[in-house]
VOPAGU-2260 file (C-alpha; in pm, 1 decimal, decimal comma):
REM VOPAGU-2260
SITE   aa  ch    i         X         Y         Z
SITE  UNK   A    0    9252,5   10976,4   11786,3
SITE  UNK   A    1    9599,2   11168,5   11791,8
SITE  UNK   A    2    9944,0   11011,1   11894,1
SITE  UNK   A    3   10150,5   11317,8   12052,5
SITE  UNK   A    4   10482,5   11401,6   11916,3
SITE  UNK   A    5   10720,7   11457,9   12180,7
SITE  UNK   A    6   10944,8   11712,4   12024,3
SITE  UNK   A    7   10691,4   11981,3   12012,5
SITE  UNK   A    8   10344,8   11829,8   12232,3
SITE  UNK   A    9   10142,9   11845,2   11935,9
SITE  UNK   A   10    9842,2   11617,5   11880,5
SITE  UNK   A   11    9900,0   11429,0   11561,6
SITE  UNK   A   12    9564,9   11306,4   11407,1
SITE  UNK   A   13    9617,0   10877,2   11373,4
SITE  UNK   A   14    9399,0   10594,6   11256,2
SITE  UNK   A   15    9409,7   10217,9   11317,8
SITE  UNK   A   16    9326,5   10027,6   10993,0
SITE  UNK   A   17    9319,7    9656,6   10943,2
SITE  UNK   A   18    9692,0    9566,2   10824,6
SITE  UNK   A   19    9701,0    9385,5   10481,2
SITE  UNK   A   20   10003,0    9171,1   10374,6
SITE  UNK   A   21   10155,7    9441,2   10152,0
SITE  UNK   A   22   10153,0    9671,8   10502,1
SITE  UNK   A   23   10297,1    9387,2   10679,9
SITE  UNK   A   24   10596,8    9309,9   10396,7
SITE  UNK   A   25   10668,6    9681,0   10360,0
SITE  UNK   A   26   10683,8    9779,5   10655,1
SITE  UNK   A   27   10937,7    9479,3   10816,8
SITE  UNK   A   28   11252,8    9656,5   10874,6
SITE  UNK   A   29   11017,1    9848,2   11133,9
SITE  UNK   A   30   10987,7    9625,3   11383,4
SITE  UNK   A   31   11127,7    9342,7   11578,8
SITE  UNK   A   32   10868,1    9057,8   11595,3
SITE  UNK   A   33   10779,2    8813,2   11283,5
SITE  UNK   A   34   10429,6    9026,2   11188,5
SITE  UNK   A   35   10404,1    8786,9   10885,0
SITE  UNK   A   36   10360,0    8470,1   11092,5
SITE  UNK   A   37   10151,9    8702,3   11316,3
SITE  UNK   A   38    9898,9    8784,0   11039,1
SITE  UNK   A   39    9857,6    8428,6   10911,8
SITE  UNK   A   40    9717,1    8329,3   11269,8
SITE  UNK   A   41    9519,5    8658,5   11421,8
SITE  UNK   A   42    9379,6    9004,5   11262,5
SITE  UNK   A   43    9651,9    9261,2   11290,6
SITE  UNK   A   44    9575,2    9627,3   11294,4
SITE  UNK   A   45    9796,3    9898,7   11179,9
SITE  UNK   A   46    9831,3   10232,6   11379,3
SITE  UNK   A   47    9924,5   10524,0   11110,6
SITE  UNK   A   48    9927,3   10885,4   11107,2
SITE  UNK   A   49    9629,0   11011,5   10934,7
SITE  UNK   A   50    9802,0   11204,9   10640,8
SITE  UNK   A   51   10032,1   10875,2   10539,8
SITE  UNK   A   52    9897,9   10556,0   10574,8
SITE  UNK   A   53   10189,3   10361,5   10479,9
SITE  UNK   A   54   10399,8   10502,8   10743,8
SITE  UNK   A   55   10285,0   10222,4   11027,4
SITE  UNK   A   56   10409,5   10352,6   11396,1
SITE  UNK   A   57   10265,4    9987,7   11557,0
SITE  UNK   A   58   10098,3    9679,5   11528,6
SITE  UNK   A   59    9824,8    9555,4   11774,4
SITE  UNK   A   60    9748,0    9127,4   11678,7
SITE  UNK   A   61    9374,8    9041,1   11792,0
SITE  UNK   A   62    9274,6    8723,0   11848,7
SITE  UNK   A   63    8891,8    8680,8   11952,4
SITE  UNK   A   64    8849,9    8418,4   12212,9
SITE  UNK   A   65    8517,9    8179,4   12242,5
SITE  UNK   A   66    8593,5    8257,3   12615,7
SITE  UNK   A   67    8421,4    8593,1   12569,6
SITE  UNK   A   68    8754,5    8829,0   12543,3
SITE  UNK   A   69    9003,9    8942,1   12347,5
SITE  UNK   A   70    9340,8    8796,9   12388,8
SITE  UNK   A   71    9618,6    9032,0   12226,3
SITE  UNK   A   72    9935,1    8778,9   12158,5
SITE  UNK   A   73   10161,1    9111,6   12021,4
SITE  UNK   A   74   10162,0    9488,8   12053,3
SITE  UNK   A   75   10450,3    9675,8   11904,9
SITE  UNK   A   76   10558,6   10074,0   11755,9
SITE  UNK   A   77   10782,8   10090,3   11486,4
SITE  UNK   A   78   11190,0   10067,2   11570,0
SITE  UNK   A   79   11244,0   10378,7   11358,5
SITE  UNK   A   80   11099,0   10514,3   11688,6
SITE  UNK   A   81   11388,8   10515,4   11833,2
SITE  UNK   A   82   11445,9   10788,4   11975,4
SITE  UNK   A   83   11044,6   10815,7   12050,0
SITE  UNK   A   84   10936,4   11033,0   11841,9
SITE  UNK   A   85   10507,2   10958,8   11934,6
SITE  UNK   A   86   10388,7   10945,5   12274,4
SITE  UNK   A   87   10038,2   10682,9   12324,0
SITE  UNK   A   88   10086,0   10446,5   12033,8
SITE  UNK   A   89   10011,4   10147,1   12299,3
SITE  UNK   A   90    9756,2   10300,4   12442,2
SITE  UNK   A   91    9606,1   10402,8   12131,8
SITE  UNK   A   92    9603,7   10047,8   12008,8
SITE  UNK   A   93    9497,2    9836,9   12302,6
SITE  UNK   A   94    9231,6   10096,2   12317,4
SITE  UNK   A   95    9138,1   10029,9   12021,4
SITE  UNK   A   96    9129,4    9643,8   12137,0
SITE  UNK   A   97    8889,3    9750,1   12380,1
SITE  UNK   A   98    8652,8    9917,4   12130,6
SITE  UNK   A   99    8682,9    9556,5   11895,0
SITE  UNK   A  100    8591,3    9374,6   12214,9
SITE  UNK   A  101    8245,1    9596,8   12302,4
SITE  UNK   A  102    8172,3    9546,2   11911,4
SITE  UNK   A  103    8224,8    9193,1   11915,0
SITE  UNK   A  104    8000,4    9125,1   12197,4
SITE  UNK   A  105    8291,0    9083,8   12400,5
SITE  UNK   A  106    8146,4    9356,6   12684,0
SITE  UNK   A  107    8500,2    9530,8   12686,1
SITE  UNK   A  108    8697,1    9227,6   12863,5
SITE  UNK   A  109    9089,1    9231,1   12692,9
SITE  UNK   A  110    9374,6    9004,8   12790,2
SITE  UNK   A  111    9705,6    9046,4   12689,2
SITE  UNK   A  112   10069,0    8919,5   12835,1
SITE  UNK   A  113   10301,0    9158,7   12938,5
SITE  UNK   A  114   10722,5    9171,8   12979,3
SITE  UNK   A  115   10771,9    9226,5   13357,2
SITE  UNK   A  116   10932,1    9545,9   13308,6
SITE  UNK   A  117   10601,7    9645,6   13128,5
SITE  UNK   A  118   10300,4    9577,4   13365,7
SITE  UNK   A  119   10322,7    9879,2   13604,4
SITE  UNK   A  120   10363,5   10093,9   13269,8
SITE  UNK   A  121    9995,2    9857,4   13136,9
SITE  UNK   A  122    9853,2    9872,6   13441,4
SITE  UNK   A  123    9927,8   10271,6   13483,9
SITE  UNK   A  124    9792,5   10347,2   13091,8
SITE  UNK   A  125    9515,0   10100,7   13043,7
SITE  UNK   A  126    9367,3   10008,5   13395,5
SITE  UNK   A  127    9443,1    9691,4   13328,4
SITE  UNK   A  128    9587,3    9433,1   13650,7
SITE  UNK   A  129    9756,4    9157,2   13656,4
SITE  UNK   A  130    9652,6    8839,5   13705,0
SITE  UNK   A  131    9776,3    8673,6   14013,1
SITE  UNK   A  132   10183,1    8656,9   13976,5
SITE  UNK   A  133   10164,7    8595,5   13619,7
SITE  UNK   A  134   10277,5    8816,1   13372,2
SITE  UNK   A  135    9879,6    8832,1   13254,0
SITE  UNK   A  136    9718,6    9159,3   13270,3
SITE  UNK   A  137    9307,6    9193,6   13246,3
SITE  UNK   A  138    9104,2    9495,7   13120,8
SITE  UNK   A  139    8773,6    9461,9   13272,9
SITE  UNK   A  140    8428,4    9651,0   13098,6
SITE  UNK   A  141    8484,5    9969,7   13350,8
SITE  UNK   A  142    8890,8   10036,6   13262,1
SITE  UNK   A  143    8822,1    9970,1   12903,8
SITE  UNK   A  144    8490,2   10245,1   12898,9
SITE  UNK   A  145    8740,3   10478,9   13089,2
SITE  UNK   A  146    9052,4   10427,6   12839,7
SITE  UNK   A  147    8841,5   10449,2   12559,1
SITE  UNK   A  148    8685,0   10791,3   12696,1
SITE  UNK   A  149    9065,5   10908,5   12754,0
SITE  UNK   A  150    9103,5   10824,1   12375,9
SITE  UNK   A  151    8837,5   11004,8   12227,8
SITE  UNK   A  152    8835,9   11332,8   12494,1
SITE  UNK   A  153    9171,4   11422,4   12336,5
């Protein structure tokens, strides 16, 4: 898996790691959203460049549904991205959602909510579609095969 960094197009090598609570403390000037209330509920994977784990560039929460999906209740990079420095954190980690969800015996189904301002950028990088006029947005078996092959082709 590589993330892309924008100043020069090169693929960085990444990794997604289950977070601990040390990642999650040290790394909370990063980002905007309470990860420590986040990781008491759900499992929350860290996305890191491959030579530095500590340096987290996003979060992905997972929450595995008896419904037969997985629902993903937050999805964030880092802040100190700002200016974006990495191009395909999010779709590095709900891809990586996808790949938890054909593991899990989920068949690849993922369900996550979206800002409004966000679900033509989703539905353009994951496949995924919104559910009626909600802010709800689906990744059925096929999209989630198709991101995942995206992923890994790089």
């Amino acid at each position: 898996m590589n993330v892309i960094r924008i100043e020069d197009g090169e693929k960085i090598p990444s990794e997604i790691l289950l977070a601990d609570l040390n990642d999650i403390v040290r790394s909370k000037k990063n980002f905007s959203f309470d990860w420590k209330k986040e990781f008491e509920k759900n499992e929350v994977y860290k996305l890191c460049l491959a030579d530095d784990n500590n340096e987290i560039i996003g979060l992905i929460a997972v929450e595995h549904q008896e419904e037969g999906f997985i629902f993903l209740p937050l999805i964030e990079r880092a802040n100190f991205e700002q200016p974006k420095k990495f191009e395909g954190i999010a779709a590095l980690l709900i891809g990586y959602a996808c790949h938890l969800s054909f593991t899990t015996g989920k068949d690849g189904f993922v369900v996550f909510e979206a800002k409004t301002a966000l679900i033509n950028y989703y539905a353009n990088l994951t496949g995924a579609l919104r559910v009626g006029h909600s802010n709800r947005m689906i990744i059925y078996p096929a999209q989630a095969k198709k991101l995942l092959t995206s992923l890994y082709e790089e």
